[in-house]
DSSP file (Angstrom, degrees, kcal/mol; ACC not computed):
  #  RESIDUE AA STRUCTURE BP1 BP2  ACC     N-H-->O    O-->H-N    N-H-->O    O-->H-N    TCO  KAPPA ALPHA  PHI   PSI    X-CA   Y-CA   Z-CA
    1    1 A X              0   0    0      0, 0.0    10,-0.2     0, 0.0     7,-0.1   0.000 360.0 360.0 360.0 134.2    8.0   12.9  -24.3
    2    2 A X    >>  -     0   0    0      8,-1.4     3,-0.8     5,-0.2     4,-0.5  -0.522 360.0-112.6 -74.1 145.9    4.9   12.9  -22.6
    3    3 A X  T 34 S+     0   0    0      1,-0.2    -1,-0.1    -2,-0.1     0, 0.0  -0.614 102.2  26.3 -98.4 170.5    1.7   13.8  -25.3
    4    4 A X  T 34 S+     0   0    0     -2,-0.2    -1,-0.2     1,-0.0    -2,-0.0  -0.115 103.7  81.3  83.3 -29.0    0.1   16.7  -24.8
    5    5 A X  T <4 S-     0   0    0     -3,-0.8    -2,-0.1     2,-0.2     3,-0.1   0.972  75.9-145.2 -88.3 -52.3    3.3   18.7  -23.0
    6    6 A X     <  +     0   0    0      1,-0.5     2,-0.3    -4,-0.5    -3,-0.1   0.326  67.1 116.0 116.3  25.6    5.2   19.6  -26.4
    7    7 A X        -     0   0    0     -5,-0.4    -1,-0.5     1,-0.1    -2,-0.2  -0.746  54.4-165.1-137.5 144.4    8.3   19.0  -24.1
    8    8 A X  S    S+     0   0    0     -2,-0.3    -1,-0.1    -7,-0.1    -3,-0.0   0.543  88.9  55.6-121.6 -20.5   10.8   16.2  -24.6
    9    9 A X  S    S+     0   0    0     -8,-0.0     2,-0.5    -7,-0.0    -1,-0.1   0.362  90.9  88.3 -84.6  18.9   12.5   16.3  -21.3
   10   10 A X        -     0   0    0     -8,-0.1    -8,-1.4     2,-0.0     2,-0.3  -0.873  57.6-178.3-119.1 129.7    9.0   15.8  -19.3
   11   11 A X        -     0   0    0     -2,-0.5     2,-0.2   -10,-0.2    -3,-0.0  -0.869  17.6-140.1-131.8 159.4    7.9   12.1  -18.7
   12   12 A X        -     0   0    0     -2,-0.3     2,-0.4   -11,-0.0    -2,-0.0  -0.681   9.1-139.8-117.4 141.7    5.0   10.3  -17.1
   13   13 A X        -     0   0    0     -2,-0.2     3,-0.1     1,-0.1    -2,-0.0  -0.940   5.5-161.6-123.4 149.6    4.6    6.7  -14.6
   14   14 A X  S    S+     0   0    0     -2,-0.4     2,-0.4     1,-0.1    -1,-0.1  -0.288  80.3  13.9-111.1  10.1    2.0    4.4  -15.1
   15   15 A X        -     0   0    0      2,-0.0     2,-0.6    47,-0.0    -1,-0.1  -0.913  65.2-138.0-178.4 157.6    2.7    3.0  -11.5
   16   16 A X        -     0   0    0     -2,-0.4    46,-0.4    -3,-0.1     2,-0.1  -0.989  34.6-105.1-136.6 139.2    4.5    3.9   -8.4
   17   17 A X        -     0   0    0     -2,-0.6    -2,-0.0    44,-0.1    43,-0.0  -0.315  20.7-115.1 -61.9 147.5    6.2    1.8   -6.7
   18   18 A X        -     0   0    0     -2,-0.1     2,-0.4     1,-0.1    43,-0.2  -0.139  37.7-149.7 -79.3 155.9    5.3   -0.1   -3.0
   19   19 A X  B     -A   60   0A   0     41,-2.7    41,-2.3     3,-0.0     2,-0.2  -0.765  21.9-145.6-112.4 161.2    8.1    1.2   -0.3
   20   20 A X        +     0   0    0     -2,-0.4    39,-0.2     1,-0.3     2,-0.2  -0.680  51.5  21.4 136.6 170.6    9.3   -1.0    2.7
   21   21 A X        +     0   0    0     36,-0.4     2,-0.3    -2,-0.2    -1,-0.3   0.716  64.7 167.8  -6.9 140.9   10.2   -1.8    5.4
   22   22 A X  E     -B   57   0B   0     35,-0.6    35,-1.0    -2,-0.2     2,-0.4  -0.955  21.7-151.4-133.2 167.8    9.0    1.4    7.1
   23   23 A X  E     -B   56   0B   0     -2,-0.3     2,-0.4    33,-0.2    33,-0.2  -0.991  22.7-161.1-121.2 150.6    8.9    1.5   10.9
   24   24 A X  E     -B   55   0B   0     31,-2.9    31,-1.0    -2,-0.4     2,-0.4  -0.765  18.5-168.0-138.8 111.1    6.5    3.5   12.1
   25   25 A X  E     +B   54   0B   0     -2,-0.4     2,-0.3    29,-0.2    29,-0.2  -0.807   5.9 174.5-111.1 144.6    5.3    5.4   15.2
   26   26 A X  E     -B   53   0B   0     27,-3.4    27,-1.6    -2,-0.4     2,-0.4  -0.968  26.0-126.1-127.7 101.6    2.5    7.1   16.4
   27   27 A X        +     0   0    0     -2,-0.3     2,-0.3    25,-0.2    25,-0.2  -0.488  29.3 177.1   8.5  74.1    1.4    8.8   19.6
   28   28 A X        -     0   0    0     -2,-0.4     3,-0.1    23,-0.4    -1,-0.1  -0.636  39.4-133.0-129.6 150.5   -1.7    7.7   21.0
   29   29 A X  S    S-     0   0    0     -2,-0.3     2,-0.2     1,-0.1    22,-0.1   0.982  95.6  -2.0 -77.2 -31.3   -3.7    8.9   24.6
   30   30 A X  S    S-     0   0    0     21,-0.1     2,-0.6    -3,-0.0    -1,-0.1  -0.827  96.7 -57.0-150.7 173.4   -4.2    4.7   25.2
   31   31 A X        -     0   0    0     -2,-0.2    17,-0.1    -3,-0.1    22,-0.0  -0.642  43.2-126.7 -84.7 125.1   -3.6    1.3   23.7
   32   32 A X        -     0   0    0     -2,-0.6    38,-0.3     1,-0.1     3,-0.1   0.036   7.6-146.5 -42.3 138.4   -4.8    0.2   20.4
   33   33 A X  S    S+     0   0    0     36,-2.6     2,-0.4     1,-0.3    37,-0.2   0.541  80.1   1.3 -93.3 -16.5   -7.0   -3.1   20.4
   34   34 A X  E     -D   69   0C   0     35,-0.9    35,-1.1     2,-0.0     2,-0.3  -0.965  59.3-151.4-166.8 154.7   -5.7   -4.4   16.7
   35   35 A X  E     +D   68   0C   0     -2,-0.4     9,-2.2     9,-0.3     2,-0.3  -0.787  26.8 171.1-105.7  85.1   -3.2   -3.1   13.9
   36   36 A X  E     -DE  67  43C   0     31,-3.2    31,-2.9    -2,-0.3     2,-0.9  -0.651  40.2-133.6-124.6 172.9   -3.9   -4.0   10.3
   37   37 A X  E   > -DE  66  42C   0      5,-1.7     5,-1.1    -2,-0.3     2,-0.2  -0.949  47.2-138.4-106.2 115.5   -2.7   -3.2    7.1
   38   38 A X  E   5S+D   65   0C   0     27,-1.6    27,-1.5    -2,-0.9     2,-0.1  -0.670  78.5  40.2-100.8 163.6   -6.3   -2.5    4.8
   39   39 A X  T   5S+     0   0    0     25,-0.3    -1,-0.2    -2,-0.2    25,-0.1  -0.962 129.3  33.5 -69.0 -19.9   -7.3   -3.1    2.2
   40   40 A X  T   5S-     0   0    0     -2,-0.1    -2,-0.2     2,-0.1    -3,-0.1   0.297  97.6-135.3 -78.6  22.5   -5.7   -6.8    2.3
   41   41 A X  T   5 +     0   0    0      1,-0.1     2,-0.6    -5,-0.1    -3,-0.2   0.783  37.2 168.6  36.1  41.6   -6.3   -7.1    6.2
   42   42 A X  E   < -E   37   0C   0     -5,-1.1    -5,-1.7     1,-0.1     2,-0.3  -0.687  34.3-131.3-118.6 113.8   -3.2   -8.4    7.1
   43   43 A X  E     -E   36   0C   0     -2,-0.6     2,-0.3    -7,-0.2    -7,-0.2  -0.521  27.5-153.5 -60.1 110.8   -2.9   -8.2   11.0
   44   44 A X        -     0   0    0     -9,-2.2    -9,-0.3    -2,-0.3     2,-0.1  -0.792  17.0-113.9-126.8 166.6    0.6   -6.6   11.9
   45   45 A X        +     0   0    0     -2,-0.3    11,-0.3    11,-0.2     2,-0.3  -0.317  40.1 178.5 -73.4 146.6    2.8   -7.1   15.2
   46   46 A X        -     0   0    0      9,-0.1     9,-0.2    -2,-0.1     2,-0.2  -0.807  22.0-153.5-156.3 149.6    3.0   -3.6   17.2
   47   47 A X  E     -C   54   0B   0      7,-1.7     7,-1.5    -2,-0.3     2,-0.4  -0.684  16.8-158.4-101.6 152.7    4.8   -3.0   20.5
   48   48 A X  E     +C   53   0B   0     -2,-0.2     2,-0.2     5,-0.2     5,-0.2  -0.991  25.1 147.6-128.4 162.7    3.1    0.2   22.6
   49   49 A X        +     0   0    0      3,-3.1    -2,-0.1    -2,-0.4     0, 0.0  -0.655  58.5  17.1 168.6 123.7    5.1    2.0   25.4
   50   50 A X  S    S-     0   0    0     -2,-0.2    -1,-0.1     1,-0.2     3,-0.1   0.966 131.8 -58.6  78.9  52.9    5.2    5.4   26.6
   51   51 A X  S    S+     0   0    0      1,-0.2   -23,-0.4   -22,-0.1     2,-0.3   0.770 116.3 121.6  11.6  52.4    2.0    6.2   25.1
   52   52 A X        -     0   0    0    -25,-0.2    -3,-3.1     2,-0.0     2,-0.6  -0.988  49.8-153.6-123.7 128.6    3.8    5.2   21.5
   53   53 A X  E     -BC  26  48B   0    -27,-1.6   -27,-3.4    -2,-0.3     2,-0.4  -0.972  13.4-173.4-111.1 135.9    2.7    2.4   18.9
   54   54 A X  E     +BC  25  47B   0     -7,-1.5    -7,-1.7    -2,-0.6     2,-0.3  -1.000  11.3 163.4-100.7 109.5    5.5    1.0   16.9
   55   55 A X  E     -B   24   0B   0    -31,-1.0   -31,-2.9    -2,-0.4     2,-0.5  -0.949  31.4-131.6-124.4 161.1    4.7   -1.3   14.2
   56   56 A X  E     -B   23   0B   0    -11,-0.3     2,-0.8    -2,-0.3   -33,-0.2  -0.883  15.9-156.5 -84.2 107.0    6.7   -2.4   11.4
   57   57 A X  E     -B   22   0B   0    -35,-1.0   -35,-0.6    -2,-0.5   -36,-0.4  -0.891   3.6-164.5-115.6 124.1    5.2   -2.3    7.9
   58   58 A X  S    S+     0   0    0     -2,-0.8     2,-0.3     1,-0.2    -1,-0.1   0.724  72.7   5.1 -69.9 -18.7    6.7   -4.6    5.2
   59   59 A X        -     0   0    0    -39,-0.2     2,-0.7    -3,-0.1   -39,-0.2  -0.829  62.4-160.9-165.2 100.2    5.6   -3.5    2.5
   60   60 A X  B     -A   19   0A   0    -41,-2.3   -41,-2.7    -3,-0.3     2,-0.2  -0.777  10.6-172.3-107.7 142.6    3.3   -0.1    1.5
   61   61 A X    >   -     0   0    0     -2,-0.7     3,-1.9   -43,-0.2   -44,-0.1  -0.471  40.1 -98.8-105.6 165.3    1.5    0.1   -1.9
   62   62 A X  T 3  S+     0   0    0    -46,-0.4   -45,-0.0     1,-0.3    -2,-0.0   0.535 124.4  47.0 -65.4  -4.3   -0.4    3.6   -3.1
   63   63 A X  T 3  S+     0   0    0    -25,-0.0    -1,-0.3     2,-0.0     2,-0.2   0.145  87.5 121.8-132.1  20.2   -3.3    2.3   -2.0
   64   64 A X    <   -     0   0    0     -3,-1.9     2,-0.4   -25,-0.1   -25,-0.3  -0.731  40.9-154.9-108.9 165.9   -2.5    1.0    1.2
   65   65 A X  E     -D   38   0C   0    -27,-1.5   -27,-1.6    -2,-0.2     2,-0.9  -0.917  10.4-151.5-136.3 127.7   -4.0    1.9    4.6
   66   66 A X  E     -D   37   0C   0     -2,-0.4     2,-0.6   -29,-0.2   -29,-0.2  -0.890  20.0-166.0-105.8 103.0   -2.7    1.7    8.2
   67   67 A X  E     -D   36   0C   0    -31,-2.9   -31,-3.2    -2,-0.9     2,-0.7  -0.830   4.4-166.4-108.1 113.4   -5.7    1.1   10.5
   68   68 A X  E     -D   35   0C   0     -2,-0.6     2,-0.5   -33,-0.2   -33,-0.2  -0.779  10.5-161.9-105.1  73.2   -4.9    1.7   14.2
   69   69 A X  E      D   34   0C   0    -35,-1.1   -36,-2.6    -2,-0.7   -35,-0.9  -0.378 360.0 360.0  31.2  70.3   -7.7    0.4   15.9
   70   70 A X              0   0    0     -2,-0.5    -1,-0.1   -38,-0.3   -39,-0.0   0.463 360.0 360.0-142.6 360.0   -8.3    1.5   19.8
């Protein structure tokens, strides 16, 4: 039971979990000059084509950031 709800079928997380793989694409008028994953700065591989970036991100946290760069 969560406290406060009076309810015994309502429950609470003290975390959410990271997701990943994702692939992801985005639309953009031109090509990006760097890809990173913030806060940890971790510089990731992207193809662009067709005025599309695709990068692959291994691993997203609740707090994580995809910073597209151009």
């Amino acid at each position: 039971m969560l406290p406060g709800t009076g309810r015994q079928n309502v429950y609470g997380y003290d975390e959410v979990p990271p997701l990943g793989p994702l692939q992801v694409k985005i639309r953009l008028p031109k090509r990006p000059l760097k890809v990173t994953l913030q806060p940890q700065s971790e510089k990731l591989n992207y193809t662009f084509a067709g005025n599309t970036l695709s990068v692959a991100v291994p691993r997203l946290h609740i707090h994580s950031i995809l910073m597209v760069e151009s």
